[in-house]
Backbone as a printed PyTorch tensor [residue, N CA C, xyz], in Angstrom:
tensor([[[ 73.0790,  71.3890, 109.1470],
         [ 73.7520,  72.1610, 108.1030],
         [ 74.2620,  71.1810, 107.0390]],

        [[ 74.5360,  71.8550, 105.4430],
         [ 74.1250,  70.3750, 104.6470],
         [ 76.2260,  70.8900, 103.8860]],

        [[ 76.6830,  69.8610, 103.7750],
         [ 77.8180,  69.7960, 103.2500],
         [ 77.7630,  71.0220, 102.3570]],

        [[ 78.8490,  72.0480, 101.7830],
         [ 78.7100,  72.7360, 100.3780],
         [ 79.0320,  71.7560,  99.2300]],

        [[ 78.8870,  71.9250,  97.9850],
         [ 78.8740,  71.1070,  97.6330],
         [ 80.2960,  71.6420,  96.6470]],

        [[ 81.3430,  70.6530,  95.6710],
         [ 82.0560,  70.6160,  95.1420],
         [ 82.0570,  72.4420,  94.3420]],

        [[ 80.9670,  72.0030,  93.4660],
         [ 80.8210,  73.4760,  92.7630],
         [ 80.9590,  75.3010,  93.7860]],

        [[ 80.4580,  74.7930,  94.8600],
         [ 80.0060,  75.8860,  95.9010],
         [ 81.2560,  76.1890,  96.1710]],

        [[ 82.0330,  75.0930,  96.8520],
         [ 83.4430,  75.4290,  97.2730],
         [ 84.1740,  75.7540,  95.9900]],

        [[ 84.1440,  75.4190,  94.4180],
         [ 85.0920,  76.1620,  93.7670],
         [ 84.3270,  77.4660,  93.6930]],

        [[ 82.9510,  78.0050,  93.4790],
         [ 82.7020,  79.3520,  93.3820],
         [ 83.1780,  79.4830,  94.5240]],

        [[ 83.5460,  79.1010,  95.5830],
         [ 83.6860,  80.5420,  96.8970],
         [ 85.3940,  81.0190,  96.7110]],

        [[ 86.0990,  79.8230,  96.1090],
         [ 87.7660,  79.7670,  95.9250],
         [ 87.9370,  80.4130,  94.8520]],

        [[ 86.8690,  80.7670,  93.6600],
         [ 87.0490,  81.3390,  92.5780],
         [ 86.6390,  83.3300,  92.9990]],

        [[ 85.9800,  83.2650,  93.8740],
         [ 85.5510,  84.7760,  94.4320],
         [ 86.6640,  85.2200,  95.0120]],

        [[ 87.0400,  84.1150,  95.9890],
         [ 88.3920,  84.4620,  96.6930],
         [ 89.8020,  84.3890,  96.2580]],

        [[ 90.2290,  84.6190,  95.1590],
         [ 90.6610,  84.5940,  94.2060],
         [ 90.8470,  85.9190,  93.0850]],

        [[ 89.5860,  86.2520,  92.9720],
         [ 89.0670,  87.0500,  91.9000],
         [ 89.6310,  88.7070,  93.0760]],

        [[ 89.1750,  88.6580,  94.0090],
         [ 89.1400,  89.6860,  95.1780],
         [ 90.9510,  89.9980,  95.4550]],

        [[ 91.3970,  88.4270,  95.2440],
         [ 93.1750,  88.5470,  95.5560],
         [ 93.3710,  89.2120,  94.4260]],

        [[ 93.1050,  88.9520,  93.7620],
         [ 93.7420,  89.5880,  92.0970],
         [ 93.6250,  91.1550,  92.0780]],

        [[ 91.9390,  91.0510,  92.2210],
         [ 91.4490,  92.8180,  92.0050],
         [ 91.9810,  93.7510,  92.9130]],

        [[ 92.9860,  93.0670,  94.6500],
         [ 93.8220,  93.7260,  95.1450],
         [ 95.0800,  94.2690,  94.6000]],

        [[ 95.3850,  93.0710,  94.2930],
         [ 97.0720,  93.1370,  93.6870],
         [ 97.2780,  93.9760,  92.5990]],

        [[ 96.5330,  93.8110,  91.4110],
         [ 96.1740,  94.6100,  90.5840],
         [ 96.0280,  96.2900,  91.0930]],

        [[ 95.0670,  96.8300,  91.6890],
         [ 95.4160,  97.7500,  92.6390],
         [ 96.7280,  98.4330,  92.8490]],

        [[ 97.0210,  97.7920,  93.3480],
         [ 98.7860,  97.4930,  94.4130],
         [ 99.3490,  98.3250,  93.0450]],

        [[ 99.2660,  97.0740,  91.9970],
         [100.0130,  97.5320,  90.7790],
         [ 99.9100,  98.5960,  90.2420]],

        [[ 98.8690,  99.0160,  90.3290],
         [ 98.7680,  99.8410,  89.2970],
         [ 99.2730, 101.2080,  90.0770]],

        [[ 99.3460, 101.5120,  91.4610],
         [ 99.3070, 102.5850,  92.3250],
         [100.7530, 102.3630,  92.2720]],

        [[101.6290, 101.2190,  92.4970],
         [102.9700, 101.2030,  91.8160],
         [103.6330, 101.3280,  90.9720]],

        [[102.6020, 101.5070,  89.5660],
         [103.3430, 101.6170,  88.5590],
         [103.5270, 103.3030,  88.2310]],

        [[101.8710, 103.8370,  89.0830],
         [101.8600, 105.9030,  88.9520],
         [103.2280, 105.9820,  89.2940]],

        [[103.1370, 105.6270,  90.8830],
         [104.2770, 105.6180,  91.7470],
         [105.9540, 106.1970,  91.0940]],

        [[106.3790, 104.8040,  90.0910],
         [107.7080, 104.6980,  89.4370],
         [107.5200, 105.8350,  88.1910]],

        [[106.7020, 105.6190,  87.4600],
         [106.4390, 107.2910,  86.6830],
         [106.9620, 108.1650,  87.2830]],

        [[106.2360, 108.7260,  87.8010],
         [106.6160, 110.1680,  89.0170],
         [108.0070, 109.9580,  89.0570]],

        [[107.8480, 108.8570,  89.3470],
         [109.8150, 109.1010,  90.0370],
         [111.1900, 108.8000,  89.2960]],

        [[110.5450, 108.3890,  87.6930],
         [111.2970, 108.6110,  86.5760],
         [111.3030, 110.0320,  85.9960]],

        [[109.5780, 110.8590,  85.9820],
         [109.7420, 111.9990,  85.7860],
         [110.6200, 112.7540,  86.2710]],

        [[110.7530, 112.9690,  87.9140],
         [111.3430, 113.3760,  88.3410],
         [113.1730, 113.3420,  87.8760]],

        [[113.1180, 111.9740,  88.2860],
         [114.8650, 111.9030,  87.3560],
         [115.2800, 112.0050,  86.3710]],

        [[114.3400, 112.1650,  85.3060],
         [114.4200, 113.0070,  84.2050],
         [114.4760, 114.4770,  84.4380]],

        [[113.4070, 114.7750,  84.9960],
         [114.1100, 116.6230,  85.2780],
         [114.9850, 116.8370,  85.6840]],

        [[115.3100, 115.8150,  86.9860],
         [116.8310, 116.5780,  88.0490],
         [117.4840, 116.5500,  86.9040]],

        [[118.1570, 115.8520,  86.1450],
         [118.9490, 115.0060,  85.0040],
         [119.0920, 116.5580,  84.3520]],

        [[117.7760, 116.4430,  83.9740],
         [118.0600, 117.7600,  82.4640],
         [118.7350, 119.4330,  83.1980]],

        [[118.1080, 119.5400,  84.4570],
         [118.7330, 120.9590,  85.2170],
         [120.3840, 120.7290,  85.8520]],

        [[120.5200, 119.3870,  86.0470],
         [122.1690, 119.1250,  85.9390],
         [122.9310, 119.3050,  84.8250]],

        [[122.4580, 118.9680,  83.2160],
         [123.6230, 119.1340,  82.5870],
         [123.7080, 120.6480,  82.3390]],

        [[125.5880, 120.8270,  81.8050],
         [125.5850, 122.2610,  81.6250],
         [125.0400, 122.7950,  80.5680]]])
Protein backbone atom coordinates (compact mmCIF):
# COMPACT_ATOMS: atom_id res chain seq x y z
CA UNK A 1 0.00 0.00 0.00
CA UNK A 2 1.67 3.31 -1.23
CA UNK A 3 1.83 6.37 1.32
CA UNK A 4 -1.24 9.10 0.42
CA UNK A 5 0.31 11.68 -0.65
CA UNK A 6 0.41 15.44 0.91
CA UNK A 7 -2.34 16.70 -1.57
CA UNK A 8 -4.59 13.41 -0.93
CA UNK A 9 -4.49 13.93 2.76
CA UNK A 10 -5.46 17.74 2.39
CA UNK A 11 -8.37 16.68 -0.14
CA UNK A 12 -9.60 14.03 2.34
CA UNK A 13 -9.29 16.92 5.46
CA UNK A 14 -10.83 19.37 3.05
CA UNK A 15 -14.06 16.79 2.38
CA UNK A 16 -14.01 16.24 5.98
CA UNK A 17 -14.43 19.50 6.70
CA UNK A 18 -16.74 20.56 3.98
CA UNK A 19 -19.31 17.56 5.43
CA UNK A 20 -18.61 19.29 9.21
CA UNK A 21 -19.77 22.50 7.90
CA UNK A 22 -22.73 21.24 5.60
CA UNK A 23 -23.83 19.61 9.12
CA UNK A 24 -23.63 22.51 11.26
CA UNK A 25 -25.05 24.66 8.83
CA UNK A 26 -28.05 22.29 8.92
CA UNK A 27 -28.13 22.42 12.73
CA UNK A 28 -28.36 26.17 12.00
CA UNK A 29 -30.55 26.69 9.99
CA UNK A 30 -33.28 24.14 11.72
CA UNK A 31 -32.31 26.47 14.75
CA UNK A 32 -32.82 29.45 13.43
CA UNK A 33 -36.92 28.09 11.98
CA UNK A 34 -36.84 26.86 15.47
CA UNK A 35 -36.34 30.61 17.38
CA UNK A 36 -38.83 32.21 14.70
CA UNK A 37 -41.67 30.07 15.76
CA UNK A 38 -40.94 30.82 19.12
CA UNK A 39 -40.67 34.59 18.74
CA UNK A 40 -43.88 34.28 16.71
CA UNK A 41 -45.38 32.75 19.24
CA UNK A 42 -44.31 35.43 21.93
CA UNK A 43 -45.42 37.88 19.89
CA UNK A 44 -48.96 36.55 19.85
CA UNK A 45 -49.16 35.47 23.57
CA UNK A 46 -47.88 39.26 24.04
CA UNK A 47 -50.57 40.85 21.78
CA UNK A 48 -53.77 38.56 23.45
CA UNK A 49 -52.31 39.74 26.93
CA UNK A 50 -52.53 43.37 26.53
CA UNK A 51 -55.87 44.95 27.49
Amino acid sequence: MTKPTTAQIQARHDKDELKQLKQENKMLRIENEFLKKLDALDHEKSAHEKP
